[in-house]
Gaussian input, Z-matrix of N, CA and C with variables (Angstrom, degrees):
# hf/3-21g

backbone

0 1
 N
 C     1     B1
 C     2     B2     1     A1
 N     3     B3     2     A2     1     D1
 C     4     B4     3     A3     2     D2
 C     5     B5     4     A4     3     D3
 N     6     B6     5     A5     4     D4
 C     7     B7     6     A6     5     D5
 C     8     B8     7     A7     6     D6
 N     9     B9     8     A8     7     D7
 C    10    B10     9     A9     8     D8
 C    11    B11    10    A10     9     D9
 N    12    B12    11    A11    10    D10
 C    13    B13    12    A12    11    D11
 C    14    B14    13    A13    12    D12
 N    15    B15    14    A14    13    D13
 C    16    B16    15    A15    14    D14
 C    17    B17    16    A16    15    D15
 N    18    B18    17    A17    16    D16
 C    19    B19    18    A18    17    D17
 C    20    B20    19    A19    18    D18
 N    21    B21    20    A20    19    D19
 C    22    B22    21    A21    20    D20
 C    23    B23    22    A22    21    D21
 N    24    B24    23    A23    22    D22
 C    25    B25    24    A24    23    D23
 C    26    B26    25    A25    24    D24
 N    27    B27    26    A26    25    D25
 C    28    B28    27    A27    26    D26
 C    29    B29    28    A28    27    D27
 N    30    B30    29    A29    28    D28
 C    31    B31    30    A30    29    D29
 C    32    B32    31    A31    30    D30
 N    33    B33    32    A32    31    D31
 C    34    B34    33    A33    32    D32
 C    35    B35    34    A34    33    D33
 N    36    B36    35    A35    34    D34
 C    37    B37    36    A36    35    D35
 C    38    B38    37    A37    36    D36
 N    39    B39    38    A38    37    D37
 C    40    B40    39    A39    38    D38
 C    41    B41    40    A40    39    D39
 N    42    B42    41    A41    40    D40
 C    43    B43    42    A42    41    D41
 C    44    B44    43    A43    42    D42
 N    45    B45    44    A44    43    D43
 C    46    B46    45    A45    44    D44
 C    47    B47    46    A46    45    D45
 N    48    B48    47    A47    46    D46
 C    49    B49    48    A48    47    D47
 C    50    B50    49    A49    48    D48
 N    51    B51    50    A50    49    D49
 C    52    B52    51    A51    50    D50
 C    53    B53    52    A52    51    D51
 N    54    B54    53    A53    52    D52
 C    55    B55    54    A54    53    D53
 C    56    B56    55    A55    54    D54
 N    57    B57    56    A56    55    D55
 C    58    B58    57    A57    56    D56
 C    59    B59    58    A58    57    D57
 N    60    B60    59    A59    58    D58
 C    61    B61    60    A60    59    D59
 C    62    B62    61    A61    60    D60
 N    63    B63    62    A62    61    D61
 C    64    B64    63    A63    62    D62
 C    65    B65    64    A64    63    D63
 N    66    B66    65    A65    64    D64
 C    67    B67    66    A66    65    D65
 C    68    B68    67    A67    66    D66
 N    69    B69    68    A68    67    D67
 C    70    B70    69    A69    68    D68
 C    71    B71    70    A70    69    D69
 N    72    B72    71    A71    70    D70
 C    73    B73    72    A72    71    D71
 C    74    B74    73    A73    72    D72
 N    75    B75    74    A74    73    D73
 C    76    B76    75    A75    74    D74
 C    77    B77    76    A76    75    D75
 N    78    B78    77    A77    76    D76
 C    79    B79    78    A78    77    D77
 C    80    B80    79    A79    78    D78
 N    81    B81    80    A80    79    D79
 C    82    B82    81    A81    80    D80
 C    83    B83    82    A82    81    D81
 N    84    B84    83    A83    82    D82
 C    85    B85    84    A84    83    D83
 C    86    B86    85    A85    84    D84
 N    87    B87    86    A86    85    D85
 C    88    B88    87    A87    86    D86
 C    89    B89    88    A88    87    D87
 N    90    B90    89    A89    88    D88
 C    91    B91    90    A90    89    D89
 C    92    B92    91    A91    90    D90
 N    93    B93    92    A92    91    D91
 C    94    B94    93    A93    92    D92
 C    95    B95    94    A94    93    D93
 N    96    B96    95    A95    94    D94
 C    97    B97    96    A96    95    D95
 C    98    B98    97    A97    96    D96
 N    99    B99    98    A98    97    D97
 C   100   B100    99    A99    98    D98
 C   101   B101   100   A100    99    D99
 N   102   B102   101   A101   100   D100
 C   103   B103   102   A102   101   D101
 C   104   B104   103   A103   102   D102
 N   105   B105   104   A104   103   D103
 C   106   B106   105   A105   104   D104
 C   107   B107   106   A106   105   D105
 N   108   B108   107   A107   106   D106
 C   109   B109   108   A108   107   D107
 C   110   B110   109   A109   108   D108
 N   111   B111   110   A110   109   D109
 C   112   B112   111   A111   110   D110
 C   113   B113   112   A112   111   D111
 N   114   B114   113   A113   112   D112
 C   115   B115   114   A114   113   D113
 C   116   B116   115   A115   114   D114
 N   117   B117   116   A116   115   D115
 C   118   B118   117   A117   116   D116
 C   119   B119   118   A118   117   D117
 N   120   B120   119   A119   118   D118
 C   121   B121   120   A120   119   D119
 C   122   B122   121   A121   120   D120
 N   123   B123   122   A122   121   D121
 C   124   B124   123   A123   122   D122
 C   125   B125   124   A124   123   D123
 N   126   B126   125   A125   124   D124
 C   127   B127   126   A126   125   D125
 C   128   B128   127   A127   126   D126
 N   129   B129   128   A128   127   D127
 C   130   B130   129   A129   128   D128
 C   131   B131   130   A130   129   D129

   B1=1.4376
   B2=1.5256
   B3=1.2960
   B4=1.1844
   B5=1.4895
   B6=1.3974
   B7=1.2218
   B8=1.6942
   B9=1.2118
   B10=1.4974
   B11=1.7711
   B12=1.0651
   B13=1.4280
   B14=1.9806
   B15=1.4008
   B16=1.8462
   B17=1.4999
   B18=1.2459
   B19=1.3289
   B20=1.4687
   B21=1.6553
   B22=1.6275
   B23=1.5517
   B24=1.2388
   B25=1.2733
   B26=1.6747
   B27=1.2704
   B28=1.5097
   B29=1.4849
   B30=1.1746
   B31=1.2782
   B32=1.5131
   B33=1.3799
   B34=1.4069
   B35=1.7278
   B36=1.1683
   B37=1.6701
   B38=1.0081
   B39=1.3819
   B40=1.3615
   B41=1.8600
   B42=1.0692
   B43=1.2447
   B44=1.8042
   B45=1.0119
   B46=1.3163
   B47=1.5654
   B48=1.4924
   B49=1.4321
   B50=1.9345
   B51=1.4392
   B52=1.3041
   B53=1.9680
   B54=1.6914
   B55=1.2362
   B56=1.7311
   B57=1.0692
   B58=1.4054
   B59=1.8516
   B60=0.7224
   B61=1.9889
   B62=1.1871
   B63=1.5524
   B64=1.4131
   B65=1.7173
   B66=1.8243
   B67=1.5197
   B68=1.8706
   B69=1.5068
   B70=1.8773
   B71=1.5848
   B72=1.1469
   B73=1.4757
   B74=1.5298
   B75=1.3289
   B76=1.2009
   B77=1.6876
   B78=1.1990
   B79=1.0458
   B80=1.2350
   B81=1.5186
   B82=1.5796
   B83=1.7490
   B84=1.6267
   B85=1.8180
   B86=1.1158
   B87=1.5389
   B88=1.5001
   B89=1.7737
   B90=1.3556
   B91=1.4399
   B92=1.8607
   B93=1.2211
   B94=1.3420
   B95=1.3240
   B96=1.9723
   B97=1.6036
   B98=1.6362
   B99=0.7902
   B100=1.4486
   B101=1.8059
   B102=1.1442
   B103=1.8300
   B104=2.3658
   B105=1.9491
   B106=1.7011
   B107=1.7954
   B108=1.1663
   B109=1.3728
   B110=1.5485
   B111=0.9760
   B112=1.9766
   B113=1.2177
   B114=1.4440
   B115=1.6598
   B116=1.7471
   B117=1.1595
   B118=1.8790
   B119=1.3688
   B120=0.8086
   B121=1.4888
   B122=1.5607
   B123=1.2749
   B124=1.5226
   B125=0.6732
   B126=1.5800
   B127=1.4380
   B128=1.4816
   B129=1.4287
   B130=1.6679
   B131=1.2041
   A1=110.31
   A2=121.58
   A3=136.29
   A4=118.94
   A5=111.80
   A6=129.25
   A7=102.33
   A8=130.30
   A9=144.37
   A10=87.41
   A11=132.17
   A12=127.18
   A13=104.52
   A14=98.00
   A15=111.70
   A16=113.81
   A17=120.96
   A18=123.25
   A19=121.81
   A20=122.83
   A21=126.56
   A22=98.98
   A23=130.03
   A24=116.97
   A25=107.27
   A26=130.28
   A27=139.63
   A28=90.83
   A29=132.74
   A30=127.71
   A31=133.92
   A32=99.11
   A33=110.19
   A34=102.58
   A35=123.75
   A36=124.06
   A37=101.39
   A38=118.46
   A39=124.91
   A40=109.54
   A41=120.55
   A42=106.18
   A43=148.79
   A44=121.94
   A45=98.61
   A46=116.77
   A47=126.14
   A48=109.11
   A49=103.23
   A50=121.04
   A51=96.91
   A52=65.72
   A53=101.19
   A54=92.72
   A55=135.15
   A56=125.02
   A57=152.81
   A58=111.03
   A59=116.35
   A60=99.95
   A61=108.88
   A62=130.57
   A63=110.07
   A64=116.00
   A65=98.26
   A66=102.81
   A67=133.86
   A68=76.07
   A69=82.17
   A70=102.83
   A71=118.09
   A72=107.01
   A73=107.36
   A74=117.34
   A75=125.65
   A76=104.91
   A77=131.86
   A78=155.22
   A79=134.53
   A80=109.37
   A81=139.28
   A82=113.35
   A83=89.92
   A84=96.49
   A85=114.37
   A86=130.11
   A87=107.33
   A88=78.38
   A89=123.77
   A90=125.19
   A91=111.52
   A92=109.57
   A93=131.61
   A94=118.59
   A95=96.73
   A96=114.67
   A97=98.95
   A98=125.34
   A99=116.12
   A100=95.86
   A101=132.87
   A102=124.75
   A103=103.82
   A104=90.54
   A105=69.91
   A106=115.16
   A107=143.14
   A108=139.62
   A109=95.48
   A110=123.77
   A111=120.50
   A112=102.83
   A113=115.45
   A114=118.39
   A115=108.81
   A116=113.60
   A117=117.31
   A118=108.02
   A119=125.93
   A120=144.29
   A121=107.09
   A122=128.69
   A123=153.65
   A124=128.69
   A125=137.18
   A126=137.89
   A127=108.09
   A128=137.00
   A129=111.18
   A130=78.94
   D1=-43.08
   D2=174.56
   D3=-43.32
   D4=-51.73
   D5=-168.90
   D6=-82.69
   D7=-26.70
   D8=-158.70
   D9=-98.50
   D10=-25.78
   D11=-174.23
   D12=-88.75
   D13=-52.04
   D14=170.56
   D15=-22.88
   D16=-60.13
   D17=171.13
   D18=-45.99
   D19=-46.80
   D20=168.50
   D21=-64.47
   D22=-62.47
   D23=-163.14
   D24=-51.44
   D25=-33.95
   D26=-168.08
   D27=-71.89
   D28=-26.83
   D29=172.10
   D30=-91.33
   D31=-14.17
   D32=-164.54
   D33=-96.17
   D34=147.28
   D35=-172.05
   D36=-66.28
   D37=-80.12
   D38=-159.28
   D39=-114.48
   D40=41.14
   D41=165.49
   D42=18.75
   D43=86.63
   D44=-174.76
   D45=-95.86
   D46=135.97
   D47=-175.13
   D48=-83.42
   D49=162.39
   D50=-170.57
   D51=-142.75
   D52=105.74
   D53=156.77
   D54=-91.00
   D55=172.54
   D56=-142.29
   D57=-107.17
   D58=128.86
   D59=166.69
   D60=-45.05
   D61=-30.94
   D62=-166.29
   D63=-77.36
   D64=-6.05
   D65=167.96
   D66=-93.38
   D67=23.73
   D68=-167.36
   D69=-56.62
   D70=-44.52
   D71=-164.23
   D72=-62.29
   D73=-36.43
   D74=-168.05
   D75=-70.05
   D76=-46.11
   D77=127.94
   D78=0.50
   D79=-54.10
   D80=154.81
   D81=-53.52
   D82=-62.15
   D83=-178.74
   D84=-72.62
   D85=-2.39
   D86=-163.74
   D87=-98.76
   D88=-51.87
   D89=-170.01
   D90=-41.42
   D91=-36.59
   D92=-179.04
   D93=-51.92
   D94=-55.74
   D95=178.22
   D96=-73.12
   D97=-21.51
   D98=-159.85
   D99=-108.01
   D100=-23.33
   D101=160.11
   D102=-67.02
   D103=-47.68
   D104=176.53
   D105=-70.76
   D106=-22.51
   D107=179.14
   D108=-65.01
   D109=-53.29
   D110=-174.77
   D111=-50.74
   D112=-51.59
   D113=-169.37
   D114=-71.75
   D115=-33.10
   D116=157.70
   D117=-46.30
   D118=-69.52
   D119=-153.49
   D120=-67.33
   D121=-41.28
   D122=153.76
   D123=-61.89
   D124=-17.88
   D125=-175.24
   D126=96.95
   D127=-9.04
   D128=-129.60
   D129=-107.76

């Protein structure tokens, strides 16, 4: 399925990913990594 979708995205401009519940964790950590990089960047 993965591979059968690759071809639209290669076509599509801007892509949006529209994740799923089964990506919460993934979802969780990226929001996580990306509040500690702000707080680097800021001092906090």
């Amino acid at each position: 399925m993965i591979e059968a979708q690759q071809p639209i995205l290669n076509l599509t401009r801007s892509p949006t990913v529209m994740p799923t519940v089964h990506d919460r964790g993934v979802t969780i950590f990226n929001k996580i990594v990306e509040k500690l990089s702000e707080d680097e960047l800021t001092g906090k």
